[in-house]
KETIKE-354181 format. One record per residue: x, y, z of N, C-alpha, C in turn. Coordinates in steps of 0.05 Angstrom, whole numbers, padded with zeros to 5 digits, always signed. Atoms other than C-alpha are relative to their C-alpha. Example, Ala and Ser with C-alpha at 12.3 -4.5 7.8 and 13.67 -1.06 7.14 Angstrom:
2
+00018-00024+00000+00246-00090+00156+00018+00024+00000
-00016-00024-00001+00273-00021+00143-00015+00022+00014
This chain:
117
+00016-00024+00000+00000+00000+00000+00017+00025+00000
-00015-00021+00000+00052+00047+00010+00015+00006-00029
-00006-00005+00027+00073+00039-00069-00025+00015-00013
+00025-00017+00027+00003+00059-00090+00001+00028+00026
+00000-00034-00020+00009+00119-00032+00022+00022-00020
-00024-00019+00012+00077+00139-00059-00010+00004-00033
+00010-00002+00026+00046+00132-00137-00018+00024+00010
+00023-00023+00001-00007+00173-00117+00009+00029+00006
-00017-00028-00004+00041+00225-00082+00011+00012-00027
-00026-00011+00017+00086+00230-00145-00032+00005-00023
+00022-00014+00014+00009+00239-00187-00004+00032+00016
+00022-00024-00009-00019+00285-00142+00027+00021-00007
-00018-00017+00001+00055+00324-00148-00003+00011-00031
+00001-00010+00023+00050+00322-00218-00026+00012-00009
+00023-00010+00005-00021+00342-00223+00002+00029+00012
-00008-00022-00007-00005+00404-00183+00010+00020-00004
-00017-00015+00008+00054+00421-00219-00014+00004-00026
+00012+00001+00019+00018+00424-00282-00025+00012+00007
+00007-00027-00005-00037+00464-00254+00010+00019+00004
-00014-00018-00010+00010+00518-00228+00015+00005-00033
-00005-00001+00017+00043+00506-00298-00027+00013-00020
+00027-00004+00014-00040+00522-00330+00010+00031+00013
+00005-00031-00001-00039+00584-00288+00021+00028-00002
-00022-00022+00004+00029+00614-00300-00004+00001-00035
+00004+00000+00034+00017+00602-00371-00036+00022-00002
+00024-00019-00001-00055+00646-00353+00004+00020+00011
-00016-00038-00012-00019+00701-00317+00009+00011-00024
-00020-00006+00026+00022+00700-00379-00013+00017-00012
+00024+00004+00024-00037+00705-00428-00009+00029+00011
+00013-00014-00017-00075+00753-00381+00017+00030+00003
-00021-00028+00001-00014+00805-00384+00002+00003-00035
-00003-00011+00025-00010+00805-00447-00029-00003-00014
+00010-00004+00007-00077+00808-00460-00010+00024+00009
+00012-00019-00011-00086+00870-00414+00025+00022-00016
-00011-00026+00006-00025+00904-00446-00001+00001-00038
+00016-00006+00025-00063+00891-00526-00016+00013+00008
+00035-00022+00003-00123+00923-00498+00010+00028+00012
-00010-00023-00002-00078+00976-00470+00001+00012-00031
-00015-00008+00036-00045+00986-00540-00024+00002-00021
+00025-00007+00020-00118+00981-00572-00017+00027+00005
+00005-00028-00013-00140+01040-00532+00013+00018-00013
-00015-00023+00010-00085+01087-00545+00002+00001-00030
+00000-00003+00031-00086+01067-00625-00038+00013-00006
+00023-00017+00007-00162+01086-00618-00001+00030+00008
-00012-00021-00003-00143+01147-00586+00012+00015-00010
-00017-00008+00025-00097+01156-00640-00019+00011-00019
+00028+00003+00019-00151+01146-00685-00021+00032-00001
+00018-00027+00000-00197+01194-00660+00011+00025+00002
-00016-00025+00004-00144+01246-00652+00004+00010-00028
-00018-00013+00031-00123+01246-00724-00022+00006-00011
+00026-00012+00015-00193+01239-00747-00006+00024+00001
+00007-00031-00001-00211+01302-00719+00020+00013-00012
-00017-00010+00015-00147+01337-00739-00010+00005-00036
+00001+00000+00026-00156+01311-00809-00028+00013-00009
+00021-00010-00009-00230+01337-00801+00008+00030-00006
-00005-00029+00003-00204+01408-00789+00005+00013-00015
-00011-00008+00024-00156+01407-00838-00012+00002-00020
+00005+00004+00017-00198+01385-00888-00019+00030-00007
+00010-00024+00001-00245+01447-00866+00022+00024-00014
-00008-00021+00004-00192+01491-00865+00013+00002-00034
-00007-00003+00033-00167+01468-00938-00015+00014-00019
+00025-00002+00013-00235+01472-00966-00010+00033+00002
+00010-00027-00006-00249+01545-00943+00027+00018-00018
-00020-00019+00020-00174+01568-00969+00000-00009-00025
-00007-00002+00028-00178+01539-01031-00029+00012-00003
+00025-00022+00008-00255+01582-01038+00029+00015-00002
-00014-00030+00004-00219+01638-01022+00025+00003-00015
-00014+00001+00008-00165+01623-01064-00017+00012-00038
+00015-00001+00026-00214+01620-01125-00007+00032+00003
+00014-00026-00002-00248+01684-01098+00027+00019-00011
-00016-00018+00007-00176+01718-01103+00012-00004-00032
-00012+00002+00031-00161+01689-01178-00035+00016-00009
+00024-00003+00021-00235+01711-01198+00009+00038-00001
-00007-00021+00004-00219+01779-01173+00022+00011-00016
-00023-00001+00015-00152+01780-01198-00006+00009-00041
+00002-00012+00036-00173+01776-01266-00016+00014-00001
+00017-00013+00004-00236+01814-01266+00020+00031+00007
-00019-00030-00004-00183+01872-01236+00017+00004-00029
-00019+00002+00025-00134+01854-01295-00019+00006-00020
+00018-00016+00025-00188+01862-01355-00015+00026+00008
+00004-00034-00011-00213+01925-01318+00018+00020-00010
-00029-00009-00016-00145+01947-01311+00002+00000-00045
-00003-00005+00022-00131+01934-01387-00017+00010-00021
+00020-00015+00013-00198+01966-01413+00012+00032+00006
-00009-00027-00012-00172+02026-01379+00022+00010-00022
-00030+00004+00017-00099+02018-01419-00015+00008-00020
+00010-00010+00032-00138+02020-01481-00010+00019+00001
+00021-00026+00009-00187+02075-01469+00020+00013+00003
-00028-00012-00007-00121+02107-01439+00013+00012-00027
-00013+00009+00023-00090+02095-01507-00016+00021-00027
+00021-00011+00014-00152+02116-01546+00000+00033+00007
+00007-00027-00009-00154+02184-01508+00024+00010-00013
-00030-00011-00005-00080+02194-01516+00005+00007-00032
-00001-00004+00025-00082+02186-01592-00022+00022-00011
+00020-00025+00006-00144+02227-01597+00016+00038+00008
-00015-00019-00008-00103+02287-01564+00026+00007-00014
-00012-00017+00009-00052+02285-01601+00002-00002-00031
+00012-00003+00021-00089+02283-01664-00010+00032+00005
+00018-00031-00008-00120+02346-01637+00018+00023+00005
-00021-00019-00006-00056+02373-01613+00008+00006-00033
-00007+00001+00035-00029+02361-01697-00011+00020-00016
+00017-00016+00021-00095+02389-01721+00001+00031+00007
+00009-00032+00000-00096+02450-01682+00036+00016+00007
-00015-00025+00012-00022+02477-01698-00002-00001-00025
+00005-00010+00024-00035+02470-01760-00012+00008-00016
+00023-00028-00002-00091+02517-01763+00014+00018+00005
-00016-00025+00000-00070+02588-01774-00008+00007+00028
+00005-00015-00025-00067+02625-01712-00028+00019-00003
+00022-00008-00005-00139+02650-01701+00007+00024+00009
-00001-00029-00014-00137+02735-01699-00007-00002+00022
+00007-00007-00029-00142+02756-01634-00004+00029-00001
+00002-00024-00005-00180+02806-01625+00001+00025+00016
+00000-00016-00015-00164+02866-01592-00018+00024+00005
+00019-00030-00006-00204+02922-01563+00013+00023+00006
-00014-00019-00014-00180+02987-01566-00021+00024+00007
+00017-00019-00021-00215+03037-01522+00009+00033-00022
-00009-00028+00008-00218+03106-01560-00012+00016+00018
């Protein structure tokens, strides 16, 4: 009886050790399943950080490139303004000195004088 005692000691030892073996192998597991769900946190964290960011930006892109258009629409509407002017400019400038041409060479218009008797 003392062979099946001692058998049974050297089971129950190994049955023991092999639980304790289950739960160091579940501590294990258990750490590294608490420091993935750490690391899944802070990447959603991430996440929602950049989202917004990219969010803002996208606002803020979207508004400067309007106003980017607004300053090319002006731009040119100033520029063909701006060169209507040049021509009428042009137009006036030739008219004057067509006028300046025509009128020396017209006799000098008497001038009349008044003389008081």
């Amino acid at each position: 009886m003392s062979q099946q005692g001692a058998a049974l000691q050297i089971y129950n030892n190994e049955l023991v050790k092999c639980i304790n073996d289950l739960c160091a192998k579940r501590d294990d597991l258990n750490r590294q399943i608490l420091k993935e769900e750490a690391d899944k946190n802070k990447l959603q964290n991430d996440i929602s950080i950049l989202t917004e960011r990219l969010a803002n930006l996208n606002e803020s892109l979207s508004k400067n490139m309007e106003a980017e258009k607004e300053f090319e629409k002006t731009i040119a509407e100033t520029e063909n303004v701006y060169m209507k002017i040049l021509a009428t400019s042009q137009s006036l400038l030739n008219v004057l000195k067509r006028e300046k041409h025509s009128l020396q060479e017209k006799p000098n218009a008497p001038t009349s004088s008044t003389t008081m008797s």
